[in-house]
C-alpha positions as CSV (number, residue, x, y, z in Angstrom):
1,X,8.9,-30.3,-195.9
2,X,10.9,-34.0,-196.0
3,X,9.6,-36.3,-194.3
4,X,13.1,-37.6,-193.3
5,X,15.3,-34.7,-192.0
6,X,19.0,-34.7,-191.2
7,X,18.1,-34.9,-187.7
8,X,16.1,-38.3,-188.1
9,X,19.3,-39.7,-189.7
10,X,21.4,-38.7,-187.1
11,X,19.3,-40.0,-184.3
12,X,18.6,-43.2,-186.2
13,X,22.8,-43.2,-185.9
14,X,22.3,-42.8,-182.1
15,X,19.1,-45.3,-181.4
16,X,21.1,-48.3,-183.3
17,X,24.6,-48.0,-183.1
18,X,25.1,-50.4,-180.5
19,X,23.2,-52.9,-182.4
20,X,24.6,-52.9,-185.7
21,X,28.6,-52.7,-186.7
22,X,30.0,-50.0,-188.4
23,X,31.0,-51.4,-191.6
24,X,34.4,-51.0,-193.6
25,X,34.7,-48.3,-196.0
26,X,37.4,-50.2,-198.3
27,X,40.0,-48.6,-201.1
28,X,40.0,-51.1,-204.3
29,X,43.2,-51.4,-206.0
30,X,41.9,-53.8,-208.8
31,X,38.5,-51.6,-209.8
32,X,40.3,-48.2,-209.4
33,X,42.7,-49.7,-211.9
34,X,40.3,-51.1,-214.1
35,X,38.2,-47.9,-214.6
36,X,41.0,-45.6,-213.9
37,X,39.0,-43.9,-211.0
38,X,39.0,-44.2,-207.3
39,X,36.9,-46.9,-206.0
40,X,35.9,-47.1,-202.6
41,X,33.5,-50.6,-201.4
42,X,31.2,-50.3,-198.6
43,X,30.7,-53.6,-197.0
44,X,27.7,-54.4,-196.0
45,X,28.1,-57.9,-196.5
46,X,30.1,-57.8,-193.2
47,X,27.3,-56.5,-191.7
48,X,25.5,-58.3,-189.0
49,X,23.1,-60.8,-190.5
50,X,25.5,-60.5,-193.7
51,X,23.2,-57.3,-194.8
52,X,22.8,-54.1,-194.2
53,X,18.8,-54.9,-193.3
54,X,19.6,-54.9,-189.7
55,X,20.1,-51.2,-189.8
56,X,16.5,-50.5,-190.5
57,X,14.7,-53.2,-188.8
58,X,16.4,-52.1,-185.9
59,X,15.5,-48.4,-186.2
60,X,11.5,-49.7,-186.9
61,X,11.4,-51.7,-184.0
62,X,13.4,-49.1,-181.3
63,X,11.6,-46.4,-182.3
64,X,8.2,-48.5,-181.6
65,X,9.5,-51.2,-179.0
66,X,6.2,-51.5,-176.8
67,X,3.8,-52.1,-179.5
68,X,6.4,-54.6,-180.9
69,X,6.9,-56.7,-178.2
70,X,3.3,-56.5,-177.3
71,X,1.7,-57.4,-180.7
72,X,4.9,-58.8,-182.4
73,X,6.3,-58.1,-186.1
74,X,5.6,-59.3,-188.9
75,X,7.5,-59.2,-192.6
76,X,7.8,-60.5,-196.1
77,X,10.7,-61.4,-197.3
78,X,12.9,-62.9,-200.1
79,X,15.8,-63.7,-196.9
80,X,17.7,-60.6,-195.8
81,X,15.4,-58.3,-195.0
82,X,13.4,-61.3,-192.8
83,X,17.0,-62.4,-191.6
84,X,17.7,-59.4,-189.8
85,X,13.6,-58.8,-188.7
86,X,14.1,-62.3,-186.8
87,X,17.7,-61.2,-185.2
88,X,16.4,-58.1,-184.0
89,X,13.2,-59.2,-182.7
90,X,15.2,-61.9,-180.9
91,X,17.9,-59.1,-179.3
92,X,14.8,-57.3,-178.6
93,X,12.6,-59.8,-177.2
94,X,9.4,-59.4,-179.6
95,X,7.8,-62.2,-181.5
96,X,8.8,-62.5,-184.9
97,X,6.8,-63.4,-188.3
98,X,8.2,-64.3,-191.5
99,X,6.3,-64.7,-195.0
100,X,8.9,-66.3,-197.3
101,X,7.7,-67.2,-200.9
102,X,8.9,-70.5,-202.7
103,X,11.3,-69.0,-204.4
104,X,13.5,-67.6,-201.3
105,X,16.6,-69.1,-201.2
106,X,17.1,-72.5,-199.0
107,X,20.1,-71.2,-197.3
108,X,18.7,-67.7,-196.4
109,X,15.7,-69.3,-194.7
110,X,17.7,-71.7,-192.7
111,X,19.7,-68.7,-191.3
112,X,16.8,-66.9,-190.6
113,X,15.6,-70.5,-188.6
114,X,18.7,-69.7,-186.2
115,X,16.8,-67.1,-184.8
116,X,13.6,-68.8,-183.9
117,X,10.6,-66.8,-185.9
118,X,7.4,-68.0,-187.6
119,X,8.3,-68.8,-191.1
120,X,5.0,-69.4,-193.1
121,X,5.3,-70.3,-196.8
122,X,3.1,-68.2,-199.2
123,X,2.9,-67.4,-202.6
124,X,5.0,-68.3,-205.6
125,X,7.3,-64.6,-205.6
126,X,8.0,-61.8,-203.4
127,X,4.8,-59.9,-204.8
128,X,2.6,-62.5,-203.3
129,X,4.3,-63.0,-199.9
130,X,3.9,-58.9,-199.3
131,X,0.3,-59.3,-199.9
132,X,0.2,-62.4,-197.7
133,X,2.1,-60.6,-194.7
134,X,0.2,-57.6,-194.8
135,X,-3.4,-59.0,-194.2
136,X,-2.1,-61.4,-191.7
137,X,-0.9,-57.7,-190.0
138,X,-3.9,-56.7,-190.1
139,X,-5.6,-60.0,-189.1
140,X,-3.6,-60.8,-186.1
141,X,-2.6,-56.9,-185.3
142,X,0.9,-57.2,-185.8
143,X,3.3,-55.1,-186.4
144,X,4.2,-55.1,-190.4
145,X,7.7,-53.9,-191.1
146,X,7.9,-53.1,-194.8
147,X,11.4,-54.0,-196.6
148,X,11.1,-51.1,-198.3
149,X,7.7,-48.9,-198.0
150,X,8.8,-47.7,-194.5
151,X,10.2,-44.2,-193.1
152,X,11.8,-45.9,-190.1
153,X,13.4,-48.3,-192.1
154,X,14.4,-45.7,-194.3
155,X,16.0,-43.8,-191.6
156,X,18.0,-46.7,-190.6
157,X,18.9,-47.1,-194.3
158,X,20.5,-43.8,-194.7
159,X,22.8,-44.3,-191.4
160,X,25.2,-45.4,-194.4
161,X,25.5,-42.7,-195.8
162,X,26.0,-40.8,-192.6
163,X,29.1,-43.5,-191.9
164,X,30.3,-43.3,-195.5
165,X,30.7,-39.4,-195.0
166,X,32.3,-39.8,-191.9
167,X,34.6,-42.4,-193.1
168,X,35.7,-40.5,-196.3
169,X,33.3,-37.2,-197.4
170,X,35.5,-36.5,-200.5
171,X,33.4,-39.2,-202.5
172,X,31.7,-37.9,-205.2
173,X,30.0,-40.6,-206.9
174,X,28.0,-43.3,-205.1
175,X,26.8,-46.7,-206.8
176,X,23.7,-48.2,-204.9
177,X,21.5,-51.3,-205.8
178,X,18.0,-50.8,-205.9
179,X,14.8,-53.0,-205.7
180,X,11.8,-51.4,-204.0
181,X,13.8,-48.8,-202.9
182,X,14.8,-48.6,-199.4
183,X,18.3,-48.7,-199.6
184,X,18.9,-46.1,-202.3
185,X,16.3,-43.6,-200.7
186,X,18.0,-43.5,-197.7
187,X,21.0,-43.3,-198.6
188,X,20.3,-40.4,-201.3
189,X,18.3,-38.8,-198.7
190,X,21.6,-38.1,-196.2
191,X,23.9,-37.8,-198.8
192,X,22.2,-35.0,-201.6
193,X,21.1,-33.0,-198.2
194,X,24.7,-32.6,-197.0
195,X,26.0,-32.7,-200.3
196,X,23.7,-31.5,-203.9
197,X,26.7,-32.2,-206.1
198,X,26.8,-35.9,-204.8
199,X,26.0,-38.3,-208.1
200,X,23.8,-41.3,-207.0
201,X,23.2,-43.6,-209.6
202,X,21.1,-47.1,-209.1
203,X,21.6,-50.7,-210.2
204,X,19.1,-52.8,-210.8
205,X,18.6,-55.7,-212.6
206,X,17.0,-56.4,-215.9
207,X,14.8,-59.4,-214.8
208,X,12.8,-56.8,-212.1
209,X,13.3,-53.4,-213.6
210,X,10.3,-52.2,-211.4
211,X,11.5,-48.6,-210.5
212,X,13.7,-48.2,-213.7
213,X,10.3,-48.5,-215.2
214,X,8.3,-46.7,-212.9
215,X,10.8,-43.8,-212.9
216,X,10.5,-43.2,-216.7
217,X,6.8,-44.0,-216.7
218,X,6.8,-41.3,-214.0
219,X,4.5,-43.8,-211.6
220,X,4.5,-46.9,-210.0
221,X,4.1,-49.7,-212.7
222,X,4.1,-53.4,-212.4
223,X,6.5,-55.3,-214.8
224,X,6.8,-58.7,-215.4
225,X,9.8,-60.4,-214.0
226,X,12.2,-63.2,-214.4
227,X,13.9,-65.3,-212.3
228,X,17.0,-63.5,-211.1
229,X,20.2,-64.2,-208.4
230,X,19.7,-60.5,-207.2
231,X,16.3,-62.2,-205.4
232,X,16.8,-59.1,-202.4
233,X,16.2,-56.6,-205.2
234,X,13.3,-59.3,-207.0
235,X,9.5,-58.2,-207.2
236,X,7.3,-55.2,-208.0
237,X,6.8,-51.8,-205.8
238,X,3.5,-51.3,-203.6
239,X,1.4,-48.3,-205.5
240,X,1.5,-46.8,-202.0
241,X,5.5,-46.7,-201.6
242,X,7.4,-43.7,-200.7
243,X,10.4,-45.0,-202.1
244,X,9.3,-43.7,-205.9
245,X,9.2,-40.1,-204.7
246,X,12.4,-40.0,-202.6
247,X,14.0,-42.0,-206.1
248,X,12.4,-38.8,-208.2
249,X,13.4,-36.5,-206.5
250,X,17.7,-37.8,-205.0
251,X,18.5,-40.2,-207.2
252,X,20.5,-39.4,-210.7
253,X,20.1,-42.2,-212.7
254,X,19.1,-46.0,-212.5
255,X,21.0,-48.3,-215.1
256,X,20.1,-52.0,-215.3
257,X,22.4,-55.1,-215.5
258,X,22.1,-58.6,-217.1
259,X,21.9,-61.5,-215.1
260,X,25.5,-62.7,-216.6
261,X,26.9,-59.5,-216.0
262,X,25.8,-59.7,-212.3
263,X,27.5,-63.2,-212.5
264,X,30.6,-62.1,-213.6
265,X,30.7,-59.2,-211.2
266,X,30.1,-61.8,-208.3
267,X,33.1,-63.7,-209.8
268,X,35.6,-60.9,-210.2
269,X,35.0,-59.7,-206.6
270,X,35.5,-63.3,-205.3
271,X,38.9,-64.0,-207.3
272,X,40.1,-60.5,-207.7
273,X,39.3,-58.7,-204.8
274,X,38.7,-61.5,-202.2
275,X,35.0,-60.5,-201.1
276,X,32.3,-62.7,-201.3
277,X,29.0,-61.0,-202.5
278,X,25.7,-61.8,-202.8
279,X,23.7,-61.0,-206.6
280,X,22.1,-58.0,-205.0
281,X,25.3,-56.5,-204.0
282,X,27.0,-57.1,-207.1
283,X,24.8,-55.1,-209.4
284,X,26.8,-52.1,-208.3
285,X,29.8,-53.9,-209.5
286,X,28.1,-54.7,-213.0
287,X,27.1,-51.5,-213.2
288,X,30.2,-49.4,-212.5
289,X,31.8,-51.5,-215.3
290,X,29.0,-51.1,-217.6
291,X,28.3,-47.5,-217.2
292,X,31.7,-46.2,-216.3
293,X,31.4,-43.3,-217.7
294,X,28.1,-42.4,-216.2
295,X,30.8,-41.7,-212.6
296,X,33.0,-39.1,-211.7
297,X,35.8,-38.8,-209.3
298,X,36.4,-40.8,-206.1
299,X,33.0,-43.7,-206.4
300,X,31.8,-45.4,-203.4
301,X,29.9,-48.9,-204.4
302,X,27.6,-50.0,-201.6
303,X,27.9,-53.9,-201.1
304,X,25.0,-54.6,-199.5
305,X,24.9,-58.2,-198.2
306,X,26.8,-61.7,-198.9
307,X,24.5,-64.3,-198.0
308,X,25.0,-66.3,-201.4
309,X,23.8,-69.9,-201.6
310,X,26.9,-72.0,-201.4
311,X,25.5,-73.5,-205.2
312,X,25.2,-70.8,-206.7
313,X,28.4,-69.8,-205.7
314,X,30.0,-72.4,-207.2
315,X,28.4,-72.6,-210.2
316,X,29.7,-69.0,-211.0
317,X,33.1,-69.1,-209.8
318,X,33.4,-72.6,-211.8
319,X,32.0,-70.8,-215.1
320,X,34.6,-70.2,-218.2
């Protein structure tokens, strides 16, 4: 039996829908030219909270909203996912708790300070502010919402895939990026049950290859990263997470990307397309250009935030 049916998915669609935008399901001209097949871009970075995080921490905290605003929520985070815990703890009235490590990004944090949670400092990556947040869950019975490791936050995950087959279900191909997991499992969850021929293939970037690893390891394995400007997809995968199994058993393929080539994607979408993408979302990008032909038919690439540092930006789109 799944643990995440068709029927969560579609009542995760009802429970959040008037929380969350329905996103843009846009035709590329310039990437359907380049690799001579029909692109499609679902923007995500035009979600609220510029990711598509608010989907599932909506979900986790609807689904449970007595106990949250009774013993409050608590996350790690590397910016997004923390981003939209704080936004919809503050629509919701629950108390909000952020663990951010030293390496989140400045300008992710202070958009996460609009919204009034607890932002403690711990740990020197993502791997060590997880840790942090769940004993202080445990410590101070809060609620943990999980990034990743999470059904409910699954379920609001895959309401993408529900929109994207209600906005065009003759896409065959579907480019997602991956770090721990959540996105790509709930999106391959809705999409290979109403569709088995659907090719799902992950991005993921060669300074955290956790679950390209893991997946060819056939278990969870910790890999050494690097610093990367994907930082939503940075850090390893709890031995615990449902994500790996969901990834087994939906997901085609995971290909990884170099840093530059995420760079350049972020570049060619700015100048070429006129979006503006965070790292994370361009993997999907670097990877259809990479592994072209890995696709078939009409390709959707899910663009799953924009909240770029405004440096970082620049320093890529002044590159030669």
């Amino acid at each position: 039996m799944d643990l995440i049916s068709l029927k969560d998915v579609f009542c995760a669609y009802n429970r959040i829908y008037q929380f969350v935008w329905k996103t843009p399901l846009s035709f590329s001209d310039y990437l359907s030219k380049i690799v001579n097949k029909e692109v499609f871009l679902k923007l995500e970075n035009y979600q609220i909270t510029g990711s598509f995080k608010v989907r599932g921490a909506f979900n986790k905290m609807l689904k449970h909203i007595e106990a949250a605003r009774r013993r409050g929520v608590i996350t790690a985070s590397m910016g997004n996912h923390g981003l939209a815990v704080a936004y919809a703890a503050k629509i919701l009235k629950a108390n909000a708790h952020v663990v951010v490590p030293k390496n989140a990004p400045k300008s992710k944090i202070e958009k996460m300070r609009i919204f009034n949670p607890r932002i403690i400092f711990h740990g020197e990556n993502y791997d060590d502010a997880e840790v942090y947040a769940r004993k202080l869950a445990v410590d101070k019975n809060l609620m943990y919402i999980s990034p990743y490791n999470d059904l409910d936050v699954i379920e609001g995950n895959a309401t993408i895939g529900l929109e994207i087959m209600l906005q065009n279900p003759e896409i065959d191909s579907f480019i997602v990026p991956v770090g721990g997991g959540g996105l790509i499992s709930g999106i391959s969850i809705f999409l290979k049950m109403t569709n088995p021929e659907a090719r799902i293939i992950g991005g993921q970037s060669d300074a955290s290859p956790a679950m390209y690893k893991s997946l060819r390891q056939g278990r969870i394995v910790k890999v050494p990263l690097r610093p990367s400007i994907a930082d939503g997809l940075h850090g390893n995968i709890e031995e615990s997470s449902v994500t790996f199994d969901f990834v087994r058993k939906y997901v085609d393929d995971i290909v990884l990307v170099t840093e530059e080539e995420i760079r350049r994607a972020i570049k060619l979408l700015y100048e070429k397309v006129g979006i503006l993408v965070e790292g994370s979302a361009a993997v999907t990008v670097a990877a259809l250009l990479k592994y072209r032909d890995m696709i078939r038919g009409k390709t959707c690439l899910i663009l799953s935030g924009g909240n770029i540092d405004p440096s970082l930006l620049a320093s890529i789109i002044g590159r030669e």
